[in-house]
N, C-alpha and C positions, 0 to 999 in steps of 0.2 A: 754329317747329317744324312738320315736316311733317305733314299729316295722312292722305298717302293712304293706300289701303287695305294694311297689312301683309299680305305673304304666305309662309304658310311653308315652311320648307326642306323639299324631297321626299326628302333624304336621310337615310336611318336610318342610326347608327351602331350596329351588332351587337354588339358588345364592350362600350358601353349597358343594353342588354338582357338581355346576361347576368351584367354586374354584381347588376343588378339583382335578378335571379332567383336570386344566391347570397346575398343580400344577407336576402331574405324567406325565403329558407330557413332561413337559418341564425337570423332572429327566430323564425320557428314554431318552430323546433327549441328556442330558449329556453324562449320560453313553455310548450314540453309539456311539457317539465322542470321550471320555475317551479308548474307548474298539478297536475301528475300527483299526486293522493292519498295515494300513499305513497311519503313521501320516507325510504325506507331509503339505505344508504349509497352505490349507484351514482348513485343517481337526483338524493341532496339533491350529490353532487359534481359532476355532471353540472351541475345548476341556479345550484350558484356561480360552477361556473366558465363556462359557457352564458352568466350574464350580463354577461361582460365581450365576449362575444360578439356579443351581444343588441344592446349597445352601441355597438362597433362598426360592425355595421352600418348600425344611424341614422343615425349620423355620414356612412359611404357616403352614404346615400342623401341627406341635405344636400349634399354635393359635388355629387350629380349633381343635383339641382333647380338650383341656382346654374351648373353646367354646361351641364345643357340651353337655359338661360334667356339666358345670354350668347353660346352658340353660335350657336342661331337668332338672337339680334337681331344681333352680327357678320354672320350671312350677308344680312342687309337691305339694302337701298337707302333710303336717307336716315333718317330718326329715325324714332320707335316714338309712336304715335298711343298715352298711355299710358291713357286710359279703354277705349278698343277694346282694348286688350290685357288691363287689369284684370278687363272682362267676360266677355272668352273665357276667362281663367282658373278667373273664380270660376263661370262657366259647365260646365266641365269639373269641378272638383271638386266643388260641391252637389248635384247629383242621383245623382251615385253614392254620396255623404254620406247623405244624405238617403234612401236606397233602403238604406243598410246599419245605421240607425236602425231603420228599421221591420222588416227581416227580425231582427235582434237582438233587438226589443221579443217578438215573436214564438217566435223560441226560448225566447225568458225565459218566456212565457206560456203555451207551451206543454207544455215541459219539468219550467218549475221552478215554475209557477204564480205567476210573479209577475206583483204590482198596480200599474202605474201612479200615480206620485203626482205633482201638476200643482205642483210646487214651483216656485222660482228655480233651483235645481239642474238639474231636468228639461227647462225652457225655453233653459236655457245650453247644455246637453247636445247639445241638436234643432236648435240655429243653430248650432252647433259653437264653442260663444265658453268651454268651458266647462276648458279644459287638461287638467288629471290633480286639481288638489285641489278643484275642482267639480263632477268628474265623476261622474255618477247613470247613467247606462246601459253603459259600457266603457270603462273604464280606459284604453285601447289607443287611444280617440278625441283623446288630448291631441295626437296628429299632427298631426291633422288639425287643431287651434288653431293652433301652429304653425309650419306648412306656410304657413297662411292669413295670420299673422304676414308670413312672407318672403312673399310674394306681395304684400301690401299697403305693405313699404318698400320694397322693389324700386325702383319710379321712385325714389325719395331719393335709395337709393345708389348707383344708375347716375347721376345726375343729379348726384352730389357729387362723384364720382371720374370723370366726364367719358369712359365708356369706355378711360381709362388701364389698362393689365391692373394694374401695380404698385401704382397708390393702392387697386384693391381688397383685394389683399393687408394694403397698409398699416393700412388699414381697419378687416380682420377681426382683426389680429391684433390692433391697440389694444384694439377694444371684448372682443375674446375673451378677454383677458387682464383688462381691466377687472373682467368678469362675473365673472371668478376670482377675482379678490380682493374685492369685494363679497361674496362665498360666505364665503371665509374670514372677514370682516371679522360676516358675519352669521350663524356656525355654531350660535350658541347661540337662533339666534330661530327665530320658526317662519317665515320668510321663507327659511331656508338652501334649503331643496327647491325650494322657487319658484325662484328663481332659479340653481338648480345645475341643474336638469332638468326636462323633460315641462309646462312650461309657459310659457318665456319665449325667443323669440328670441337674446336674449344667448347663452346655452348651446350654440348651434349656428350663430351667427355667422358665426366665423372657417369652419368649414366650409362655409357657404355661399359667403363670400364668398371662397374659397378655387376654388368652383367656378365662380364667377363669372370670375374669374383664367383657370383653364386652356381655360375655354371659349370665350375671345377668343383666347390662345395657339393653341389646338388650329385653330379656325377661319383660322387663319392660315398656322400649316405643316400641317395635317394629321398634326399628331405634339406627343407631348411634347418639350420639349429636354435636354437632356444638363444642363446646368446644374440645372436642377429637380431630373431624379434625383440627383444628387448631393447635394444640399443636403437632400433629404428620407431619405437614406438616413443623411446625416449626423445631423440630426435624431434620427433612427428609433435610432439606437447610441447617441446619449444619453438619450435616452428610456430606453431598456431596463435599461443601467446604471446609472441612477438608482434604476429601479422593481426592478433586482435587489438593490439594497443596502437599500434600504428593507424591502424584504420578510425577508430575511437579519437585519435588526435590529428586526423583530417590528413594524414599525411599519404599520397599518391604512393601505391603501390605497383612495382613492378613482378609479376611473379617470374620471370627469367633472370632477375635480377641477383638470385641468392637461395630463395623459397625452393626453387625445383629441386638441389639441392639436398633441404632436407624432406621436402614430401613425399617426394618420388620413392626413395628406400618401402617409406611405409602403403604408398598407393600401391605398390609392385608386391609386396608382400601379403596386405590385405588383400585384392582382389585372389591371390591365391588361398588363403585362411576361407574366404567367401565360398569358390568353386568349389574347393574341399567339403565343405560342409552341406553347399547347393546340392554336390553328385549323389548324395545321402535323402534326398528329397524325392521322391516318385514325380509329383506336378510338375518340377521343376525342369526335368529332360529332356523334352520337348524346346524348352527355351536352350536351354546349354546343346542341344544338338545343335539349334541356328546360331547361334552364337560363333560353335567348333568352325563349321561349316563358312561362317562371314571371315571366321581366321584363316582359313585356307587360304581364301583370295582376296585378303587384306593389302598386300601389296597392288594386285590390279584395280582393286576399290581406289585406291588413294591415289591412284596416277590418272585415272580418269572420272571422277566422278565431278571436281569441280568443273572443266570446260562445259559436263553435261549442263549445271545449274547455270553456268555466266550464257548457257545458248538459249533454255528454255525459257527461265524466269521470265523475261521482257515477252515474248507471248502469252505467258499466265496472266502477268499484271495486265498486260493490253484487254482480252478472252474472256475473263473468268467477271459475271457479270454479278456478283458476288457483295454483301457487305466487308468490313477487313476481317473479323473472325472467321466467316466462311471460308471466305475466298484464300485465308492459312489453311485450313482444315484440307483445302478442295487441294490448293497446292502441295500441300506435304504428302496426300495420296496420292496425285498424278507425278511426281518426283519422285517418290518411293518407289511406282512400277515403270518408270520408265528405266530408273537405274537399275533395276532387277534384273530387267529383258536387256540393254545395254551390259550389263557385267554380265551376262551369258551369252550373247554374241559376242563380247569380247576373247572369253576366256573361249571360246569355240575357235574364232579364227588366231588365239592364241597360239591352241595344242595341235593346229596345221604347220603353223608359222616354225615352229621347235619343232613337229616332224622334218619338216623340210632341212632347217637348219642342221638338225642332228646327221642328215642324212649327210648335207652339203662337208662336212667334221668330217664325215667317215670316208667320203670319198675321198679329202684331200690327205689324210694320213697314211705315213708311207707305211707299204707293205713288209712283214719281219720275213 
């Protein structure tokens, strides 16, 4: 195995980016739904169905970690030196983890007066080891387990399926469907959550490794193929007929259950077929620039934006002297700017946080 120094690709893919940026919107837009105080009839409809939304775009956003991840190493020269690569990873996401802990503890403390309790919960929580059913400071941190999950098999499964695009396919879908029926097989334990979502690798698999897939393909034409879309649209119509007949015959639907699955392929393909033809639009560039621009800082979006909602909401509901339309209306504009000014003060005392860091790296590396 080679060890020399990886370098990465200087080419940004745009259509990326603004996946991305629809992707975290359309989560905050759950969550203010899920979160908002009074769930009268727009708002609790809004929230059910919001989290199938919600959902969704997790699933995106697996596709694209496993894409980004296989596009750059396709664009290499020779093999992936995989501790230098584990390190710049876990290098990139701890401190902006770690910086989105302490600004949260903070809101809490400031806001809601909350106390600090030096539990196993709380220590799990601050290493980010702690999923969704240990989690003691934001619910919304199970991501980032994870996230950290796929980051640390990564060498396995590139290592197992030999950079093949097919065997990761192959792969994903084994263990994905695995996970599925272990869910079913475990509906009645309290293990079902665990492993159906927000806290276990399996559950977001096949989308990874799904991204892993097109990101060897894409690096190699520069496009999807014609065969893919077909096969995912195929997919995508039995999906639906399924999930319409089921619904028709009253039967409770899980969409983590099987459906992500098969929608996900076509959600991830379609929102690119979209952009593609968006960028071709004059009116439209203005939105896909904020869109690009929400992708940039999509990962800081998603690690702090809910603490923001569980601190302010109960002042809105309390304040806002409002009937319940308005008082949505008034709320989703003072929400909107407040996370605005909030994600630019973050990502501000972010790009200090990573100077120093980087600096603190360079000092301790020994000299050649």
């Amino acid at each position: 195995m080679s060890v020399s120094k990886p370098q990465e690709v200087p080419v940004r893919l745009q259509w990326i980016d603004q996946i991305k940026g629809i992707a975290i919107l359309a989560i905050v837009l759950f969550h203010f739904f899920q979160n908002y105080p009074d769930q009268f009839g727009l708002v609790a409809a809004l929230n059910r169905n919001g989290a199938k939304l919600g959902y969704a775009a997790v699933d995106i956003f697996f596709v694209m970690a496993g894409f980004n991840i296989s596009f750059v190493m396709a664009s290499r020269l020779g093999q992936v030196h995989w501790k230098s690569w584990l390190k710049k990873r876990l290098f990139r996401l701890y401190p902006t983890y770690l910086l989105a802990v302490i600004c949260s503890l903070l809101l809490y403390t400031v806001l809601r007066g909350y106390k600090l309790q030096f539990d196993l919960k709380t220590v799990l929580s601050v290493l980010g080891l702690a999923g969704y059913s240990f989690q003691a400071i934001n619910p919304g941190f199970w991501f980032f387990t994870v996230i950290l999950e796929a980051y640390l098999f990564t060498p396995f499964i590139v290592l197992a399926c030999r950079r093949q695009p097919t065997t990761y396919l192959i792969l994903g879908a084994i263990l994905g469907i695995l996970t599925k029926l272990i869910c079913l097989a475990s509906s009645n334990s309290p293990y079902y959550l665990f492993f159906l979502q927000t806290n276990f690798l399996g559950s977001y698999i096949f989308q990874f490794c799904l991204g892993l897939y097109w990101g060897i393909t894409y690096s190699a034409n520069k496009s999807f193929s014609r065969k893919d879309w077909r096969v995912v649209c195929a997919l995508f119509g039995l999906g639906l007929v399924s999930y319409v007949a089921l619904s028709l015959k009253g039967i409770d639907i899980v969409y983590m259950l099987g459906f992500d699955l098969i929608f996900t392929p076509f959600m991830f393909m379609g929102l690119y077929r979209l952009l593609n033809l968006s960028a071709q639009i004059k009116v439209l560039q203005l939105a896909l620039a904020f869109a690009a621009l929400t992708g940039v800082y999509s990962y800081q979006i998603y690690l702090i934006h809910q603490p923001l909602l569980f601190s302010i909401f109960p002042y809105l509901a309390k304040y806002i002297p409002f009937s319940q339309p308005a008082k949505l209306i008034v709320s989703f504009i003072t929400i909107s700017g407040l996370l605005t000014l909030y994600v630019y003060v973050f990502t501000a005392l972010e790009a200090g946080l990573r100077k120093r860091f980087d600096a603190l790296i360079q000092r301790t590396q020994p000299t050649p």
